[in-house]
Backbone as CSV, one residue per row, in Angstrom:
resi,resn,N_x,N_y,N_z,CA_x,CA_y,CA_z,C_x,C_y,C_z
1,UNK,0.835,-1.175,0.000,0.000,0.000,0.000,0.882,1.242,0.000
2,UNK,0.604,2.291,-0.803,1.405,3.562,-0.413,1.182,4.245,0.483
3,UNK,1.496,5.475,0.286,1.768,6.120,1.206,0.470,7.382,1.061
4,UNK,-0.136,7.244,1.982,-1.382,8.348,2.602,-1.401,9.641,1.429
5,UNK,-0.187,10.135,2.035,0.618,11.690,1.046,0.789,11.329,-0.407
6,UNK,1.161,10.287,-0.629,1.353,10.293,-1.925,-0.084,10.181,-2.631
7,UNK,-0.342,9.475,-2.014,-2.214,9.035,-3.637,-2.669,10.654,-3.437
8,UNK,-2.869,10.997,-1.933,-3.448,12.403,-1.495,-2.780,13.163,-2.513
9,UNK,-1.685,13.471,-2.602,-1.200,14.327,-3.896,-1.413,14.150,-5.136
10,UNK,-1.255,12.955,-5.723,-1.797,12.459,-6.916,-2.989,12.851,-7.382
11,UNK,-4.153,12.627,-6.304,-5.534,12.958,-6.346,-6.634,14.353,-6.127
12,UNK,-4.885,15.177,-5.759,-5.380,16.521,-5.664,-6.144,16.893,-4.246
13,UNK,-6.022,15.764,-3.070,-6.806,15.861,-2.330,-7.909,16.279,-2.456
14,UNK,-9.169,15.239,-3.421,-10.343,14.814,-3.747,-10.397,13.647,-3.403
15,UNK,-11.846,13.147,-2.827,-12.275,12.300,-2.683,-12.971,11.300,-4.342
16,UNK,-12.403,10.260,-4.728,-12.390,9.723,-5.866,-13.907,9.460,-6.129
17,UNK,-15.046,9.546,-5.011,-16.248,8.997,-5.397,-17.093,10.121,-5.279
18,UNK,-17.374,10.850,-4.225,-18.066,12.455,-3.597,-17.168,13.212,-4.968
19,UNK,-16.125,13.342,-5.063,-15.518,14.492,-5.560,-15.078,15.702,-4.738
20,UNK,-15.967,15.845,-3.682,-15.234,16.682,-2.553,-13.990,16.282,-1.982
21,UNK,-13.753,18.145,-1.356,-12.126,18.016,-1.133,-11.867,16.892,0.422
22,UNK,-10.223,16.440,-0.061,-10.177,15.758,1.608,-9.249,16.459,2.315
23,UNK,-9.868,16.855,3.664,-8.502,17.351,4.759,-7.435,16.439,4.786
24,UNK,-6.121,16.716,4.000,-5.050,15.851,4.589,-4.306,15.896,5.931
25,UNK,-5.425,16.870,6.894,-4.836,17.252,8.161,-5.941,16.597,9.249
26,UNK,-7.225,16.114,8.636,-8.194,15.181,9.587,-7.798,13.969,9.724
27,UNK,-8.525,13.189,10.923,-8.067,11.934,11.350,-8.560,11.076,10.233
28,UNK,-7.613,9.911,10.428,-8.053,8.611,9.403,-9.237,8.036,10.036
29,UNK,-9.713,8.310,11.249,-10.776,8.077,12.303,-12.075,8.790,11.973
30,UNK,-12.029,10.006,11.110,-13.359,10.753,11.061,-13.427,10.044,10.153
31,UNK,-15.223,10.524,9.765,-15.832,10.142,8.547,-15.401,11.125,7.354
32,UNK,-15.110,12.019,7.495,-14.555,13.108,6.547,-12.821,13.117,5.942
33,UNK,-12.548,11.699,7.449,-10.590,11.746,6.892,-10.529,10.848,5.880
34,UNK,-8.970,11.201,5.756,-8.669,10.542,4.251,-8.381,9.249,4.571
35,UNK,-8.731,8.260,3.619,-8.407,6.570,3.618,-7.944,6.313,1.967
36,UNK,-7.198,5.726,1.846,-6.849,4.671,0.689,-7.568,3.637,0.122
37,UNK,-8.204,3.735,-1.185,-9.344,2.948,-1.746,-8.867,1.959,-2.663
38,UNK,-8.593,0.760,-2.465,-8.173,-0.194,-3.821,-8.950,-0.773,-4.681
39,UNK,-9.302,0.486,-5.768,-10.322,0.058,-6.661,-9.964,-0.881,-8.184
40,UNK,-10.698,-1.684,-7.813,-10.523,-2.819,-8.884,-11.220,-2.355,-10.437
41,UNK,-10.801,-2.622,-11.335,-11.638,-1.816,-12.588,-12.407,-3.066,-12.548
42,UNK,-13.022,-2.889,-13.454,-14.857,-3.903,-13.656,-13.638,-5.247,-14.485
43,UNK,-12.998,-4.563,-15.283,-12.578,-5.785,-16.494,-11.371,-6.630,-15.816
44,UNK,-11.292,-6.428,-14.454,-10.084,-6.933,-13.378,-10.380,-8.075,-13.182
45,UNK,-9.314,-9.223,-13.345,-9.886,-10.802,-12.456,-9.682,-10.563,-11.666
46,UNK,-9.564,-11.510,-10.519,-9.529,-11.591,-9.335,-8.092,-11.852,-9.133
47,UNK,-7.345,-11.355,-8.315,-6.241,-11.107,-7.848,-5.054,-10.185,-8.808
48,UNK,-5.993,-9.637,-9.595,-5.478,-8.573,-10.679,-4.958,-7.224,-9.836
49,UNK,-3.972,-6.467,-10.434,-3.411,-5.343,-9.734,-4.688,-4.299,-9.769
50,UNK,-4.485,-3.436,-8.564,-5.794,-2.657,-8.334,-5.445,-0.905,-8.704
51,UNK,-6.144,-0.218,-8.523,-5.612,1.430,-8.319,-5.532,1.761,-7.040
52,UNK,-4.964,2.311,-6.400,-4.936,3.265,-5.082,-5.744,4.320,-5.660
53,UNK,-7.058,5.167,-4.697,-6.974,6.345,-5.373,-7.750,6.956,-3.330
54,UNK,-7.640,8.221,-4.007,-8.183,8.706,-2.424,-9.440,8.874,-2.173
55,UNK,-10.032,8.335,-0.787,-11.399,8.390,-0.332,-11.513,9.587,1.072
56,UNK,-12.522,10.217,1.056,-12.844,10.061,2.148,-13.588,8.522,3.280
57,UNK,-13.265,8.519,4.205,-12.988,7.419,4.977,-14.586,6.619,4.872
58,UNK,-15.442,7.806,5.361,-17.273,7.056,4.540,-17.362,6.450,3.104
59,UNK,-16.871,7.627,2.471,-17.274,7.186,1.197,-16.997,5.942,0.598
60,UNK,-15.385,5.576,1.325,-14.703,4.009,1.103,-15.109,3.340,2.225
61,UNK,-16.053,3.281,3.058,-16.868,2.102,3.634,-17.856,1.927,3.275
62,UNK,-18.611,3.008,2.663,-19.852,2.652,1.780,-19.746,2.038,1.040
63,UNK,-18.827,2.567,0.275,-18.863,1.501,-1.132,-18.336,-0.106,-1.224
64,UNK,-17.941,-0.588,-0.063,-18.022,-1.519,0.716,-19.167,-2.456,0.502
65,UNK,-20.423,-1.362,1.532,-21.666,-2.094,1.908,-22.415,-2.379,0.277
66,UNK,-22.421,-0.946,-0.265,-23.513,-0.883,-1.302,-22.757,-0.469,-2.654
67,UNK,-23.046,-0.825,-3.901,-22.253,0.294,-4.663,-22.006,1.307,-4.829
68,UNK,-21.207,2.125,-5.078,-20.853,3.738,-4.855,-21.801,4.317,-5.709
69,UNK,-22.031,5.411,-5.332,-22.899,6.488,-6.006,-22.263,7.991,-6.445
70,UNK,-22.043,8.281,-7.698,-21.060,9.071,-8.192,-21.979,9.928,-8.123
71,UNK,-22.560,11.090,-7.889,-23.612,12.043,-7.547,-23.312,13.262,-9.316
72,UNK,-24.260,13.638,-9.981,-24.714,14.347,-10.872,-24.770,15.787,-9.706
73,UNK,-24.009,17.066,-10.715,-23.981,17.914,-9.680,-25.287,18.226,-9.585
74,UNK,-26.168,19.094,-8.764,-27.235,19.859,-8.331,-26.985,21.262,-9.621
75,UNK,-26.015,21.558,-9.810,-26.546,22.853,-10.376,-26.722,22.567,-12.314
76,UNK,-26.573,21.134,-12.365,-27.233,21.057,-14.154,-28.877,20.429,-14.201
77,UNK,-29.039,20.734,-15.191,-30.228,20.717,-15.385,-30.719,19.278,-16.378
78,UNK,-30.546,17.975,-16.234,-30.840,17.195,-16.665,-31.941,15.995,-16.188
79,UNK,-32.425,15.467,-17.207,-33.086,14.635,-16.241,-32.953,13.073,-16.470
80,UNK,-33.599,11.905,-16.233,-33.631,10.905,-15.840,-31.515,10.490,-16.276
81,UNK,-31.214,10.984,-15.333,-29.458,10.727,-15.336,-29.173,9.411,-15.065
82,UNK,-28.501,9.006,-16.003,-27.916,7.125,-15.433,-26.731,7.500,-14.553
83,UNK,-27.156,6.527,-13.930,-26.144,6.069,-12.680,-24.578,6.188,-12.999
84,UNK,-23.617,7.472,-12.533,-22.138,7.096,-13.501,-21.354,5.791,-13.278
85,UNK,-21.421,5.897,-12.006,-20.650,4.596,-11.590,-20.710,3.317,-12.836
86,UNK,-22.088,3.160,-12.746,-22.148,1.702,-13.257,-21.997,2.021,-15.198
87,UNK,-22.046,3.148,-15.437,-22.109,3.534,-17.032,-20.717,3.739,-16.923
88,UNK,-19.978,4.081,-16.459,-18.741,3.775,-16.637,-17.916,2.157,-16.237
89,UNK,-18.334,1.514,-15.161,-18.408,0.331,-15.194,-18.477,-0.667,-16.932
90,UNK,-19.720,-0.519,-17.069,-20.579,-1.235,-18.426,-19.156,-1.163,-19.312
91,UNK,-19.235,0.692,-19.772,-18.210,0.964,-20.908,-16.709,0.786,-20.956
92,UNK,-16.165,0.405,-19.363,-15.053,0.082,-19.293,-14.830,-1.864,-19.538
93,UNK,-15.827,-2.190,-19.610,-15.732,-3.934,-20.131,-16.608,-4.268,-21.316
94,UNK,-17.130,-3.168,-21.650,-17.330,-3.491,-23.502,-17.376,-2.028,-24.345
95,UNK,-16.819,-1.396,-23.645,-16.181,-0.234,-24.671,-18.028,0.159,-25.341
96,UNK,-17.974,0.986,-26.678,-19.311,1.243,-27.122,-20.024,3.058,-26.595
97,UNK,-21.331,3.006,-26.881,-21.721,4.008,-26.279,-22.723,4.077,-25.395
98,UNK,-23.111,5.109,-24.741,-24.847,4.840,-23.524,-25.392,5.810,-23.733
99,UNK,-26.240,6.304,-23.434,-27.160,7.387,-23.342,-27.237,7.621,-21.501
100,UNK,-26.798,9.073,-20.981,-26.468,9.155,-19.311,-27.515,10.168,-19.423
101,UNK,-28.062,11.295,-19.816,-29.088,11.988,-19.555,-29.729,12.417,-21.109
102,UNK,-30.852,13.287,-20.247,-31.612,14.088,-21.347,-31.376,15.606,-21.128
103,UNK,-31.601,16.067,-21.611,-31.511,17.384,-21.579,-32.411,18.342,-22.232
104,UNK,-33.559,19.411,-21.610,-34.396,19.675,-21.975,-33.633,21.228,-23.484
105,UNK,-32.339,21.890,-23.268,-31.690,22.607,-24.229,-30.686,22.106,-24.536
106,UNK,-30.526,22.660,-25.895,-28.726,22.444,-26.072,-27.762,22.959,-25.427
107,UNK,-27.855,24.162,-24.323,-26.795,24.317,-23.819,-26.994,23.475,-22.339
108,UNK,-28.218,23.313,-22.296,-28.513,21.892,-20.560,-27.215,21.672,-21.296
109,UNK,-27.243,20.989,-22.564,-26.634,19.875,-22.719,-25.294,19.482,-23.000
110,UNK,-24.871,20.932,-22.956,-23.559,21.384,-23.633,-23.207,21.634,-22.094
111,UNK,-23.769,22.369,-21.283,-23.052,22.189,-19.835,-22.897,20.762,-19.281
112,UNK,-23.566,19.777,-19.377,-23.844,18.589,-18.827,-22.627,17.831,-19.360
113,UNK,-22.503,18.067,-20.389,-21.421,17.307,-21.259,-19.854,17.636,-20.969
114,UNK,-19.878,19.456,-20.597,-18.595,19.193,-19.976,-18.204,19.107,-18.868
115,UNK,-19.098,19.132,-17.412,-19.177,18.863,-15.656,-18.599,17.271,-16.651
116,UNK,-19.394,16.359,-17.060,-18.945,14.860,-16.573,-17.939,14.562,-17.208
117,UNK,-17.611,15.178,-18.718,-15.926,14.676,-18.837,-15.443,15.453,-18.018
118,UNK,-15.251,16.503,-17.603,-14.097,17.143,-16.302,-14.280,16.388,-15.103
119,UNK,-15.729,15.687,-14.794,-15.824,14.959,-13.608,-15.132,13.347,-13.786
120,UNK,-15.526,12.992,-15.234,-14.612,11.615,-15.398,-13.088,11.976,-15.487
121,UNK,-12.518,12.768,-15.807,-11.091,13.055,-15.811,-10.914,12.582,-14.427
122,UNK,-11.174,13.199,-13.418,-10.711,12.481,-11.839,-10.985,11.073,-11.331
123,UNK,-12.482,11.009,-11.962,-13.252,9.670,-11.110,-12.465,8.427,-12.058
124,UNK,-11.831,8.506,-13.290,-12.021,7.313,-14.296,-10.675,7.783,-14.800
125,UNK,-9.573,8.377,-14.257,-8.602,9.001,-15.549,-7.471,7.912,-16.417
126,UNK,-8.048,6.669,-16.249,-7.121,6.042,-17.003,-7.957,5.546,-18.151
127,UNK,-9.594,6.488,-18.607,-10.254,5.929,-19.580,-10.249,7.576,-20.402
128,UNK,-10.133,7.184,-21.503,-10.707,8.530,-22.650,-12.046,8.731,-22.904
129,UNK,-12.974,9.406,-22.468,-14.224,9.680,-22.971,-14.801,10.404,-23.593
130,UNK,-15.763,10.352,-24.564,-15.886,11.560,-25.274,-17.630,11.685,-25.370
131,UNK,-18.366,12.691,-25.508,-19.715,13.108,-25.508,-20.324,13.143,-26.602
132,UNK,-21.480,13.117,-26.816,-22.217,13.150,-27.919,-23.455,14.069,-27.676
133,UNK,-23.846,15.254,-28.408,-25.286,15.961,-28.157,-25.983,15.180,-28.820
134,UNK,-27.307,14.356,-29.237,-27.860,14.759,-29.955,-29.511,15.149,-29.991
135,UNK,-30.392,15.683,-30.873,-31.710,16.401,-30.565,-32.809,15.302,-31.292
136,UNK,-33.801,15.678,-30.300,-34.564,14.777,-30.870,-36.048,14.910,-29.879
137,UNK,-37.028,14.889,-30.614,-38.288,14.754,-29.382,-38.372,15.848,-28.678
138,UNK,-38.049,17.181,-29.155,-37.963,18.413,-28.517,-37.215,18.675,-27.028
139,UNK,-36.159,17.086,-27.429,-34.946,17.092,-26.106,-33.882,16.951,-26.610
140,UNK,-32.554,17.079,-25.769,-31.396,16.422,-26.329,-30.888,15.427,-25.543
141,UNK,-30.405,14.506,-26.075,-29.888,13.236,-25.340,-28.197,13.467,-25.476
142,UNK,-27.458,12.886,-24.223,-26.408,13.507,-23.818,-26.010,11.861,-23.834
143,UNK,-24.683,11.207,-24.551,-24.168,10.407,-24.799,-22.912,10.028,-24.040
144,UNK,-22.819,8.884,-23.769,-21.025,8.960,-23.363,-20.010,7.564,-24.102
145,UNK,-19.423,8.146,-24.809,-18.393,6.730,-25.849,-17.286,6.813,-24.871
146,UNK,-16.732,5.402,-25.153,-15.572,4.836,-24.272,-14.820,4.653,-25.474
């Protein structure tokens, strides 16, 4: 396992699942301190090398109990949003494309499109992703290719 400081630097002191920042000065004891997460990619066998990346200390016991929940920010405007976690999951073991929201404008959709590649750059950065607008049904559907 490394070293606390190091992934913490690597990771910008962000939490890899919340996206919020982590105190590298709180206890490994709070729910808010930093812990070390060994996340397995989806296309990993079993006893395959893992990532280190940084948690807050909840967020990496939750995802423990239940699967993690990558949260869609509050300030875009989309609706029925797929789950990122698992749409990035899917596309990281068969590559392809998904459909992750709708979007009632083109710029919903043009904001939406760049929060989650800037948000996959941290949560996923060893995958390339790229977006797709397109219109249809007096909506736009917001795409994500692996």
């Amino acid at each position: 396992m490394s070293d606390l400081n190091e992934v913490g630097t690597k990771d910008g002191w962000r939490c890899w699942l919340c996206d919020a920042a982590v105190d590298p000065d709180a206890s490994t004891n709070s729910d808010l301190g930093p812990s070390i997460d060994n996340y397995a990619a989806a296309k990993a066998k079993k006893g395959a090398a893992t990532t280190e990346r940084l948690a807050h200390r909840a967020c990496n016991t939750m995802k423990g109990k239940i699967a993690p929940v990558v949260p869609w920010s509050t300030d875009l405007f989309v609706v029925d949003p797929a789950p990122i976690f698992e749409s990035v999951e899917r596309l990281s073991r068969k590559g392809g494309r998904e459909i992750v929201a709708r979007c009632p404008s083109q710029a919903d959709a043009d904001q939406a499109a760049e929060w989650l590649l800037d948000r996959l750059s941290r949560f996923a950065p060893d995958m390339d992703f790229e977006t797709q607008i397109t219109p249809g049904g007096g909506q736009f559907m917001l795409a994500l290719r692996a």
